[in-house]
C-alpha positions as CSV (number, residue, x, y, z in Angstrom):
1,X,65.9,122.0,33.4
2,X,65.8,123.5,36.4
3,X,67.9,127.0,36.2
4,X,66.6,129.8,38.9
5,X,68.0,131.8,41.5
6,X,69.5,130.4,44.2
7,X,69.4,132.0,47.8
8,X,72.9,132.5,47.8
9,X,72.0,134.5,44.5
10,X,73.7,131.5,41.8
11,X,72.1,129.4,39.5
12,X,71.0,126.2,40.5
13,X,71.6,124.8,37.2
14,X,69.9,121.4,37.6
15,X,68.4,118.8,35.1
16,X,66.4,116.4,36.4
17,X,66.5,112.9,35.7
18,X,64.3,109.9,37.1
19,X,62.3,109.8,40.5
20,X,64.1,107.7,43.0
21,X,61.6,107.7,45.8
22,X,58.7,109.3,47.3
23,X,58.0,109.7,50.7
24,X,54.9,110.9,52.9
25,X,55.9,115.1,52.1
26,X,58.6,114.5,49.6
27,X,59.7,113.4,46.5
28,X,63.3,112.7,45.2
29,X,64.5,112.8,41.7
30,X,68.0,112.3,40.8
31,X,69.7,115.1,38.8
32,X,72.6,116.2,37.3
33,X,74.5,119.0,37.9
34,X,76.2,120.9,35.3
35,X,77.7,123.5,36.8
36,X,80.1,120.7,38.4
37,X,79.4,117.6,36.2
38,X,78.0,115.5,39.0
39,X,74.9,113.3,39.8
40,X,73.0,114.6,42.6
41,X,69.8,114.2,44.3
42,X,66.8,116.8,44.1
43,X,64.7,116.9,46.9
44,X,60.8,118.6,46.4
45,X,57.7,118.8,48.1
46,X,55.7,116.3,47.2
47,X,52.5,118.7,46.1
48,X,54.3,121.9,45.0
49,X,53.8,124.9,46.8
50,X,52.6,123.6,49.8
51,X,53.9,126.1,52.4
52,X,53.9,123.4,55.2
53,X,55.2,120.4,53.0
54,X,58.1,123.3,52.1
55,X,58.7,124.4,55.2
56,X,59.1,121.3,56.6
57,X,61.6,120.1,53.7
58,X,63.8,123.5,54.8
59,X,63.9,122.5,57.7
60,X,65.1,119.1,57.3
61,X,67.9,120.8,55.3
62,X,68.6,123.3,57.5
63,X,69.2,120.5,60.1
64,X,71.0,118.1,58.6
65,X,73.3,120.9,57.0
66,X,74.5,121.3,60.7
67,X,75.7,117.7,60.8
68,X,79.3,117.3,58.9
69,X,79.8,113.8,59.5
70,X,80.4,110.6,57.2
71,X,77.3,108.9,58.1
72,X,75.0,111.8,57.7
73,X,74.2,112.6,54.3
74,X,75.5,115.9,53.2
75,X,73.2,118.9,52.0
76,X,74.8,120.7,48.9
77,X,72.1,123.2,48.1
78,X,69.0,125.0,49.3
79,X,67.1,126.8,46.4
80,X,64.1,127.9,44.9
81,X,62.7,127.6,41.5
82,X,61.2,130.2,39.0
83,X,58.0,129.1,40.3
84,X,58.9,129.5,43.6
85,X,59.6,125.8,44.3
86,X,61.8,124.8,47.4
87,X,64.6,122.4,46.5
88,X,67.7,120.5,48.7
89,X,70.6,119.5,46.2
90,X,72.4,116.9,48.3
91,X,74.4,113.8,47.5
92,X,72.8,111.3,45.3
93,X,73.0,107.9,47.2
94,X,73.7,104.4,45.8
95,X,72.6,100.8,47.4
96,X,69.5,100.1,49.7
97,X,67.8,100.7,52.6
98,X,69.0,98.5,55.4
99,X,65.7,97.1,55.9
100,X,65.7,95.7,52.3
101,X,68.9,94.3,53.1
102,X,67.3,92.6,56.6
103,X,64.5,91.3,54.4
104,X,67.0,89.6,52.0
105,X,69.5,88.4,54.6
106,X,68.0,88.0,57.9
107,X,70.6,87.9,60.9
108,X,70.5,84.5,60.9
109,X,74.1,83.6,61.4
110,X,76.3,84.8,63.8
111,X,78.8,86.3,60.7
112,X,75.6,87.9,59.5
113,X,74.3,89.2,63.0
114,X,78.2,90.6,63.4
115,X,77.8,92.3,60.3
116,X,74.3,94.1,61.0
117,X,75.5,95.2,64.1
118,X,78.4,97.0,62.8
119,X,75.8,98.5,60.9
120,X,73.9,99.9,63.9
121,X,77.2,101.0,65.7
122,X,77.8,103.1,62.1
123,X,74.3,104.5,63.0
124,X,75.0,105.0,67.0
125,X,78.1,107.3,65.7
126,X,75.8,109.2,63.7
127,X,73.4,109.7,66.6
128,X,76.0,110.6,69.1
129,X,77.6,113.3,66.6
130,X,74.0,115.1,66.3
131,X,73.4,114.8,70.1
132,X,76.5,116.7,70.4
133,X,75.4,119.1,68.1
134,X,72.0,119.1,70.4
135,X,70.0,117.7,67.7
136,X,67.5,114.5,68.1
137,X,66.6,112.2,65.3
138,X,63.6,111.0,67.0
139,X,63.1,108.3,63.8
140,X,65.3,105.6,64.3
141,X,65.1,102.3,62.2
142,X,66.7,100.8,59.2
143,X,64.3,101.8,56.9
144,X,65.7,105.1,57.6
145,X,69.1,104.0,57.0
146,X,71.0,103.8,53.3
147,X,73.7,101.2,53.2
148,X,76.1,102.4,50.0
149,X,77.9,99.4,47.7
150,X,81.5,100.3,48.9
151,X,80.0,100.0,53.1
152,X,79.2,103.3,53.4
153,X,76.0,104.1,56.5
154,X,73.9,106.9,55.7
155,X,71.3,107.6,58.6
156,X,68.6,109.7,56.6
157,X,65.5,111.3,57.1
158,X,65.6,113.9,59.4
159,X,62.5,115.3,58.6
160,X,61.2,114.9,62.4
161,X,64.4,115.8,64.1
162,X,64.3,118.5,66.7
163,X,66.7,120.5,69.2
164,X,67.4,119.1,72.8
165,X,66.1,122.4,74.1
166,X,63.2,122.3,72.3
167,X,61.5,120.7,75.3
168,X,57.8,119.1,74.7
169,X,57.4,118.1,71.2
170,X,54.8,116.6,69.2
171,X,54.3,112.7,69.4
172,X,56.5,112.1,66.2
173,X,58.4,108.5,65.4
174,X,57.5,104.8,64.5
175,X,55.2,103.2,67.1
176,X,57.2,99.9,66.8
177,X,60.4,101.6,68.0
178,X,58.8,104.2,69.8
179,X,59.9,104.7,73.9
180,X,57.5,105.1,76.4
181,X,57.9,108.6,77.3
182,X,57.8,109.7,74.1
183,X,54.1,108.1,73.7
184,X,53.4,110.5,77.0
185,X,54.8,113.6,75.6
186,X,57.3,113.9,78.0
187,X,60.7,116.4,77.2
188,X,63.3,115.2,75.1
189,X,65.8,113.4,76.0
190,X,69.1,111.4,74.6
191,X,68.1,108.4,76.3
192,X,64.7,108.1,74.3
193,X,67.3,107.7,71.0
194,X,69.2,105.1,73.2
195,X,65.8,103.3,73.2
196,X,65.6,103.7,69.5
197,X,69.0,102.4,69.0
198,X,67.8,99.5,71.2
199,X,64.6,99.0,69.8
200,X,67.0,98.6,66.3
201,X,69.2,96.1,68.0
202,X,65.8,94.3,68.9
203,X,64.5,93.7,65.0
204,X,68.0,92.4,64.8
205,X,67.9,89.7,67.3
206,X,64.3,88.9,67.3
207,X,63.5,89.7,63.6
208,X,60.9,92.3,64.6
209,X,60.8,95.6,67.0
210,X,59.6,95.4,70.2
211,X,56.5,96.9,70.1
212,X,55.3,95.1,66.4
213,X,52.3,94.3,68.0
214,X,51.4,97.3,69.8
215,X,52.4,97.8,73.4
216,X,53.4,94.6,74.0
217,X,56.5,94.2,76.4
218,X,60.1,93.3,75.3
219,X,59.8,90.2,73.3
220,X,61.8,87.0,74.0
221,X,63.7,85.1,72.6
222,X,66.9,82.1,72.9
223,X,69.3,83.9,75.5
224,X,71.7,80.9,75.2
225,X,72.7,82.3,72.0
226,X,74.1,85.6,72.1
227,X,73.4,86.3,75.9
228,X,75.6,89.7,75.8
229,X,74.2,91.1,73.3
230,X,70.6,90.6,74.9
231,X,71.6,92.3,78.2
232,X,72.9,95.6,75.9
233,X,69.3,95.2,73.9
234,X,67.1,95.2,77.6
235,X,69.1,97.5,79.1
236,X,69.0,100.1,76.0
237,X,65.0,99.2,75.9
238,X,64.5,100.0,79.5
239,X,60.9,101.0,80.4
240,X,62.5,103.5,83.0
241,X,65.2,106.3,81.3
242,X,67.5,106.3,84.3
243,X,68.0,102.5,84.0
244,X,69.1,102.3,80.0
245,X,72.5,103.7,78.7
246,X,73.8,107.5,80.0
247,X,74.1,108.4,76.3
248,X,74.4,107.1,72.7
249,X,77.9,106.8,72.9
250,X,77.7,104.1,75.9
251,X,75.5,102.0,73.5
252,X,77.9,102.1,71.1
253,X,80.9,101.2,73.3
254,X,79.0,98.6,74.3
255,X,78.2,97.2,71.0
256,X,81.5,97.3,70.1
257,X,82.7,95.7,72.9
258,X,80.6,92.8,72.1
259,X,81.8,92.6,68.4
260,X,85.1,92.9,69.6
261,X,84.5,89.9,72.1
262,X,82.8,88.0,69.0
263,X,86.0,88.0,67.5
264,X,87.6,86.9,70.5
265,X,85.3,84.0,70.7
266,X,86.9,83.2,66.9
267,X,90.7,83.4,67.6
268,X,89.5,81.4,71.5
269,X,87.7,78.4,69.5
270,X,91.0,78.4,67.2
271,X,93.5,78.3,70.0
272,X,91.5,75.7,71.6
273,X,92.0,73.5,68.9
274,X,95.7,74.3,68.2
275,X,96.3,74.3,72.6
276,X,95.4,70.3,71.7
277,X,97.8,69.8,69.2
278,X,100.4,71.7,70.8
279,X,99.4,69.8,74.3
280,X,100.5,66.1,72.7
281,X,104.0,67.8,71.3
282,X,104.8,68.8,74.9
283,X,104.0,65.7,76.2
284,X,105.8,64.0,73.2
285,X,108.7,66.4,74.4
286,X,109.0,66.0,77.7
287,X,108.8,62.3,77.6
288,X,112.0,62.3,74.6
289,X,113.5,66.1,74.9
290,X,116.6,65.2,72.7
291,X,115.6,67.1,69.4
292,X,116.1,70.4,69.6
293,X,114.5,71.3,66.6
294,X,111.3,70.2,67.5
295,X,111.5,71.8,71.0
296,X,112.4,75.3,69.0
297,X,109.0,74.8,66.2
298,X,106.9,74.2,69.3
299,X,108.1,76.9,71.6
300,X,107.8,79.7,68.3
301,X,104.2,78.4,68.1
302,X,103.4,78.0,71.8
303,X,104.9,82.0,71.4
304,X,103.0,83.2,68.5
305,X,99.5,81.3,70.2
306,X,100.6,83.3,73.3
307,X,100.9,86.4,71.3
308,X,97.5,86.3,69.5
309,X,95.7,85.1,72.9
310,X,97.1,88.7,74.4
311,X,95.9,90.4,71.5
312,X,92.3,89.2,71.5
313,X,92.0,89.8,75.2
314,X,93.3,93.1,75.2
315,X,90.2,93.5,72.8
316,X,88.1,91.7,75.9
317,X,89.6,91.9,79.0
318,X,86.6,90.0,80.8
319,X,86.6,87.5,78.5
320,X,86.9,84.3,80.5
321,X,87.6,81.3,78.1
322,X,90.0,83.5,76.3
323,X,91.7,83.7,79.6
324,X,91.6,80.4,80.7
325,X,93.2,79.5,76.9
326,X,95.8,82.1,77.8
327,X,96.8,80.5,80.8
328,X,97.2,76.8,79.3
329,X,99.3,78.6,76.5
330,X,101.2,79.9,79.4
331,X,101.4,76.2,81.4
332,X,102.2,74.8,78.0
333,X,105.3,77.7,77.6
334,X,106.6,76.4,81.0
335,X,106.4,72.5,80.7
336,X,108.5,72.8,77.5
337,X,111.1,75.4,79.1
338,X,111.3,72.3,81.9
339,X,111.5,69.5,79.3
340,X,114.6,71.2,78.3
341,X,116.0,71.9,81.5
342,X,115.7,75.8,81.0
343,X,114.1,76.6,84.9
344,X,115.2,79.9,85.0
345,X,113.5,80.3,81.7
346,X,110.2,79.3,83.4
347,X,110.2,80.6,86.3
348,X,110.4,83.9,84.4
349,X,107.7,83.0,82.2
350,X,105.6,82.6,85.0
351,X,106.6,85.9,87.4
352,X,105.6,87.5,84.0
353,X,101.3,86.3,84.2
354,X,101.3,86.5,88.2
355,X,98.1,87.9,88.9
356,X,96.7,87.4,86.1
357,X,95.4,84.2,86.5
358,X,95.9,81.3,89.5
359,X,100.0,79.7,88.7
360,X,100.2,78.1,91.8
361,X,100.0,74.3,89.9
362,X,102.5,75.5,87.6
363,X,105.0,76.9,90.0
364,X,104.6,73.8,91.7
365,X,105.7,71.6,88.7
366,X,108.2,74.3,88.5
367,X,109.8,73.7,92.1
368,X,109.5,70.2,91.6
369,X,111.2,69.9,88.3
370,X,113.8,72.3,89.7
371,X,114.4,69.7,92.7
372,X,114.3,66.9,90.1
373,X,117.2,68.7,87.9
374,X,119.5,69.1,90.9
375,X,119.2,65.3,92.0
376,X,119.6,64.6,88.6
377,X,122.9,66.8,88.5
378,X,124.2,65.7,91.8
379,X,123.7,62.3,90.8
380,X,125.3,62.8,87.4
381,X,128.3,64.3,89.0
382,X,128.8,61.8,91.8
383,X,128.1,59.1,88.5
384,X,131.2,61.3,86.8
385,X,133.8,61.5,89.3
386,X,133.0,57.5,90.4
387,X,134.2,56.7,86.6
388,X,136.7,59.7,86.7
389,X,138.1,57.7,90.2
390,X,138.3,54.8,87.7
391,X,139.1,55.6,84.9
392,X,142.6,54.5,83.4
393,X,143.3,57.6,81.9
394,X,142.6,60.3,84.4
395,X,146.0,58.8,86.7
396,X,147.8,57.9,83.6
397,X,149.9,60.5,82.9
398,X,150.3,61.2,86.4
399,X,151.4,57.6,87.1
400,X,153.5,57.5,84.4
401,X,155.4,60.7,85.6
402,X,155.7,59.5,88.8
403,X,157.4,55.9,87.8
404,X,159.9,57.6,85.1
405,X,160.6,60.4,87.8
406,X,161.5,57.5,90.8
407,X,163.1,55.5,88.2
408,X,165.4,58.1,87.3
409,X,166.2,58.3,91.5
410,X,166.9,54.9,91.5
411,X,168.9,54.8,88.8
412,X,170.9,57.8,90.0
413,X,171.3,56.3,93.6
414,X,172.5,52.9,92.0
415,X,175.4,54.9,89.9
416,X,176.5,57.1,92.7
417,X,178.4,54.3,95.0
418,X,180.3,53.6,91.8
419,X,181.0,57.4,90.7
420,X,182.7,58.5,94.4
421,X,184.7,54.8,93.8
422,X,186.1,56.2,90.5
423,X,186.8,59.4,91.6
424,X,188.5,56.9,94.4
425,X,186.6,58.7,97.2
426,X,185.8,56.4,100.4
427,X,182.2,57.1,102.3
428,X,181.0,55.0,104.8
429,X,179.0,52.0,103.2
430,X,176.2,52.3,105.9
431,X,175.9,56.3,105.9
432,X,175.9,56.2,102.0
433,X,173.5,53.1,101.7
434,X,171.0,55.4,103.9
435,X,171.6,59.1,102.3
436,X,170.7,57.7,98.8
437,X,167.9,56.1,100.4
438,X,166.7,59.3,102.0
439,X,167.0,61.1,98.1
440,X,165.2,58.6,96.4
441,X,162.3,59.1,99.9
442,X,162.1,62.5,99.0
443,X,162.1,62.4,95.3
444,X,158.8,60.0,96.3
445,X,157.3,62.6,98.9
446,X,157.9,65.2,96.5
447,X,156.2,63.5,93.2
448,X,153.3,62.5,95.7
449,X,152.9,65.9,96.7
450,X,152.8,67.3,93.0
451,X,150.4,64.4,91.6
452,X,148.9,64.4,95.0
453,X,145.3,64.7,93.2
454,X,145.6,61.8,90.5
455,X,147.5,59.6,92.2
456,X,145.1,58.9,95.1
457,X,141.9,59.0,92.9
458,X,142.7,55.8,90.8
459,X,142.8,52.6,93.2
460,X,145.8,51.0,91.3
461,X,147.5,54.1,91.3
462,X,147.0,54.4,95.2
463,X,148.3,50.8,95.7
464,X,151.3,51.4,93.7
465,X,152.2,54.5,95.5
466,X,151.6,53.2,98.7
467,X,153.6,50.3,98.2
468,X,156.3,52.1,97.1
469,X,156.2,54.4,100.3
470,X,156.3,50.9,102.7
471,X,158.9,49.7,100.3
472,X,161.3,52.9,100.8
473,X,160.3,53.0,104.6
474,X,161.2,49.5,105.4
475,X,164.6,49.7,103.3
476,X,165.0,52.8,104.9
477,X,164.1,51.3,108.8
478,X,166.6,48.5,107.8
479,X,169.2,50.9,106.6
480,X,168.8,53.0,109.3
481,X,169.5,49.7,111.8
482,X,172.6,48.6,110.0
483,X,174.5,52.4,111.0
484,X,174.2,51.2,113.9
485,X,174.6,47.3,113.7
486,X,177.2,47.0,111.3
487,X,175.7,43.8,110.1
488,X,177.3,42.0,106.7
489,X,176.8,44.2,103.5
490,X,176.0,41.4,101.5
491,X,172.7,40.4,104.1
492,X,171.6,44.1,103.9
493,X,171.7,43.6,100.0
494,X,169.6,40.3,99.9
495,X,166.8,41.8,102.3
496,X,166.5,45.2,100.0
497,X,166.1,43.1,96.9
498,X,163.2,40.8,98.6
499,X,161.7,43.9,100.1
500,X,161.5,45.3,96.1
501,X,160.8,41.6,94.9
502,X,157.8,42.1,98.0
503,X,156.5,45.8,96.0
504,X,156.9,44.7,93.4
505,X,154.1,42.1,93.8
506,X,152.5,44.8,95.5
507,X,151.9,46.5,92.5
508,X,152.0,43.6,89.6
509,X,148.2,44.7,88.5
510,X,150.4,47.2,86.2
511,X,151.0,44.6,83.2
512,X,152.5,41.6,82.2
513,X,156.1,43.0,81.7
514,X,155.7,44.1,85.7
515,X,155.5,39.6,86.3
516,X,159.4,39.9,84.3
517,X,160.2,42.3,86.7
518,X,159.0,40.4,90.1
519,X,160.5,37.1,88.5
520,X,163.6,39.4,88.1
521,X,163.5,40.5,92.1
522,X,163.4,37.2,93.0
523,X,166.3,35.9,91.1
524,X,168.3,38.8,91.8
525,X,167.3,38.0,95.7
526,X,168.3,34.4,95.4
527,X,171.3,35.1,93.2
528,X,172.8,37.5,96.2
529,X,171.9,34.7,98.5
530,X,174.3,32.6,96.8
531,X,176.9,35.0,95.9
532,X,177.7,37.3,98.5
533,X,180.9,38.5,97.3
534,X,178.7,39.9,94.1
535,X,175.6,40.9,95.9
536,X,176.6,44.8,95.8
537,X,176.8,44.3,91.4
538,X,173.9,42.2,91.6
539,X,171.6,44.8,93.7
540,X,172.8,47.9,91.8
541,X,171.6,45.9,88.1
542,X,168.6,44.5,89.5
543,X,167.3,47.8,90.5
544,X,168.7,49.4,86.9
545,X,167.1,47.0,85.3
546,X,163.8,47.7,87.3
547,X,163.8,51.1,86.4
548,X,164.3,50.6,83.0
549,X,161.0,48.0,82.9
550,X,159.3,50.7,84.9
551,X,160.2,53.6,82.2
552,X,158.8,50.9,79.6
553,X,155.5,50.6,81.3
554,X,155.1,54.6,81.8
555,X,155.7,54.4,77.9
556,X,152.7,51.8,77.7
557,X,150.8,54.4,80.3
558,X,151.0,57.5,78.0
559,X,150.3,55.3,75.0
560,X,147.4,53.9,76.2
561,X,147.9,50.4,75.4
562,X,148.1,49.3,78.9
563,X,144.9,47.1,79.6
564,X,145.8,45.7,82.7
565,X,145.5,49.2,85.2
566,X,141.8,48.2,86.2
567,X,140.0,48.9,89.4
């Protein structure tokens, strides 16, 4: 047990357990730690009392106990012992060395290559912290890096490290990693560490550091493969200091960027595949856009592709198949906003990714489906108001009010004469004849004002109105004569009731009960022919009995059982 004074003046209270390692000065033992009830490690000279072997492990502590950070590992106490033995307490590491771990699994894959290089940019955040504490490392490689079993990144051994301003130092390192200048002596630098870091980065790709075989150059190896990452290795490895990486920290970013483009690579290759699948149900869709579930499932999954694709490439801006997946996720977003006539809805997905990547082609198939839609709507509207034009029911009701309203004239014109004869009131026969003509002409001007709309838009409706305007306007010409003529009331009578026998085939499309109703005209007309004396009785029934039939048929009209009012 190791239990002396400690030079803050405590008790180092140690008990030594197994060695753990040995190194070319040093030796390590693990210990426990009483006082606190931990397991720690116990660094020593390797041949005790060795004043240079002991200075040199103080100042290994003394340097890293300047360097706080999670991949450094921490110093928890310089001492002596009794005998006047230096010891460094510091945290008692679990795991390997990262070059056991590259000896058991090589880099061969590009998981496993992604994994070692997180590795490295554990040990680039390292190196950047002590630079800005203006302290060099100067031994870079991954024998000199501790990998814990929960992914913790020690970079040890700073045995060798020195300050920035130290200037010229010693020719210290690895020869295999080793940069140029500092095989020349030349001052330090940052920049020799980025050639460490690179020098790493090279055993990773090629399986060995560059200069393995002396002073060899750069080795090669299959660019095709990982063709980024090379140009980060040769520039970091840069004969020339001016030429590599301004600091650690660029490495790093660097390195990261290139994982982060790795898993961009991933979620491309996936969207790829799924841009396929999705590509055949847009096409199934826009050639059979009536199932509006399936356009919603594709559109959330053209969104969430869209969504991820953003994602990744705001990891790797420059990342060009990601970009050129992005932009069919896009095109594929627009042709299914077109299958379902949404053209607004495109044309906003696409001001959204202007500039971002070439949309002429889709703005194109944009203005075209756009052009397409309004034909199609035009046409659809012209196809809508040819069957509305034809179509029965749109003059129906009209027609119907319009007969039961003119009926109702007629019918009130007919009873008049024989009203002012009860209430024993004489007109003249001529003047009467054409005054209730003239009301039941405006009662027709005034329904084919108010129905002006329906009744001209059906063709049998037209033909009945217009027949019924020639009939009042020749009964009304001949009416009109007869003031003036004085001709035989009983001839006027017989000419009125051809004239209605004549509209009435005019407008005997309306139904089989409108043939009673011409046969009737034509009996009535004949029957006034041959019995003049009764011609007045037989006009005034005839024309009741019309209006009547034509109330029946407006009946028939709002019903809808009429089948004969075709165009």
């Amino acid at each position: 047990m190791i239990a002396s004074e400690a030079q803050a003046g405590g008790e180092l209270d140690l008990l030594l357990g197994p060695l753990l390692g040995t190194g070319g000065m040093a030796v390590v033992h693990e210990a426990d730690q009483l006082a606190l009830g931990r397991v720690v490690a116990v660094k020593r000279a390797k041949r005790a009392g060795d004043i240079a072997q002991s200075k040199a492990l103080l100042r290994e502590a003394w340097t890293a106990a300047q360097l706080d950070h999670p991949n450094i590992v921490p110093v928890h106490l310089v001492g002596e012992t009794a005998e006047g033995e230096v010891v460094v307490v510091m945290r008692r590491l679990r795991g390997e060395s990262w070059a056991d771990l590259l000896r058991r699994e090589p880099p061969e894959s590009a998981a496993g290559l992604h994994h070692h290089v997180e590795i490295l940019v554990s040990v680039c955040n390292a190196v950047h912290y002590a630079h800005s504490r203006g302290v060099l490392h100067r031994d870079i490689k991954p024998s000199n890096v501790r990998l814990g079993p929960f992914g913790e990144v020690y970079l040890v051994d700073w045995g060798i490290a020195e300050r920035l301003d130290a200037g010229r130092s010693p020719t210290s390192g690895t020869i295999a990693y080793m940069a140029p200048e500092t095989r020349s002596g030349a001052p330090l630098d940052p920049r020799t560490e980025v050639y460490l870091v690179g020098a790493t980065l090279c055993e990773l790709l090629c399986g060995r550091p560059p200069h393995a075989d002396g002073d060899a150059g750069l080795p090669e190896f299959d660019s095709d493969l990982y063709p980024a990452l090379e140009a980060v290795f040769r520039r970091a490895c840069a004969t020339r200091p001016e030429e590599r990486f301004g600091s650690v920290r660029e490495l790093r970013d660097a390195l990261t960027g290139w994982l982060h483009s790795q898993g961009v690579d991933e979620a491309v290759a996936l969207a790829i595949s799924r841009l396929q699948a999705l590509s055949e149900d847009v096409e199934e869709i826009e050639r059979d856009p009536s199932d509006p579930l399936r356009l919603a499932a594709v559109n959330a999954r053209l969104t969430d592709l869209r969504q991820e694709m953003e994602r990744s490439l705001g990891r790797a801006p420059g990342h060009s198949s990601g970009a050129d997946a992005l932009a069919q996720t896009v095109e594929l977003i627009v042709r299914a906003a077109l299958a379902r006539g949404d053209v607004v809805g495109a044309r906003a997905q696409l001001s959204a990714w202007e500039g971002r990547f070439d949309t002429s082609a889709i703005a194109v198939r944009i203005t075209e489906t756009a052009a397409r839609l309004e034909d199609e709507r035009r046409e659809s509207e012209r196809l809508t108001e040819l069957g509305r034009v034809h179509d029965v029911g749109v003059a129906r009701r009209q027609l119907a009010m319009y007969i039961a309203l003119l009926s109702l004239a007629f019918v009130t014109a007919s009873a008049v004469p024989y009203l002012l004869a009860a209430l024993g009131i004489e007109t003249d026969v001529y003047v009467r004849r054409l005054t209730l003509l003239g009301a039941v002409a405006t009662a027709h001007g005034g329904l084919v004002w108010m129905y002006r709309a329906r009744l001209t838009a059906h063709p049998s409706a037209r033909w009945m109105v217009n027949g019924m305007g020639f009939f009042l306007a020749s009964v009304g010409a001949e009416r009109a004569a007869a003031v003036f003529t004085r001709p035989a009331p009983d001839g006027m009578l017989q000419t009125e009731l051809w004239m209605l026998f004549i509209y009435l085939c005019m407008t005997a499309q309306m139904g089989g009960l409108h043939w009673l109703l011409v046969t009737l005209s034509a009996a009535a007309a004949f029957a006034a022919g041959l019995q003049p004396a009764h011609a007045d009785d037989i006009f005034s029934v005839t024309v009741l009995v019309v209006a009547v039939g034509l109330i029946v048929e407006m009946v028939s009209l709002l019903r809808g059982k009429s089948t004969t009012l075709v165009d």
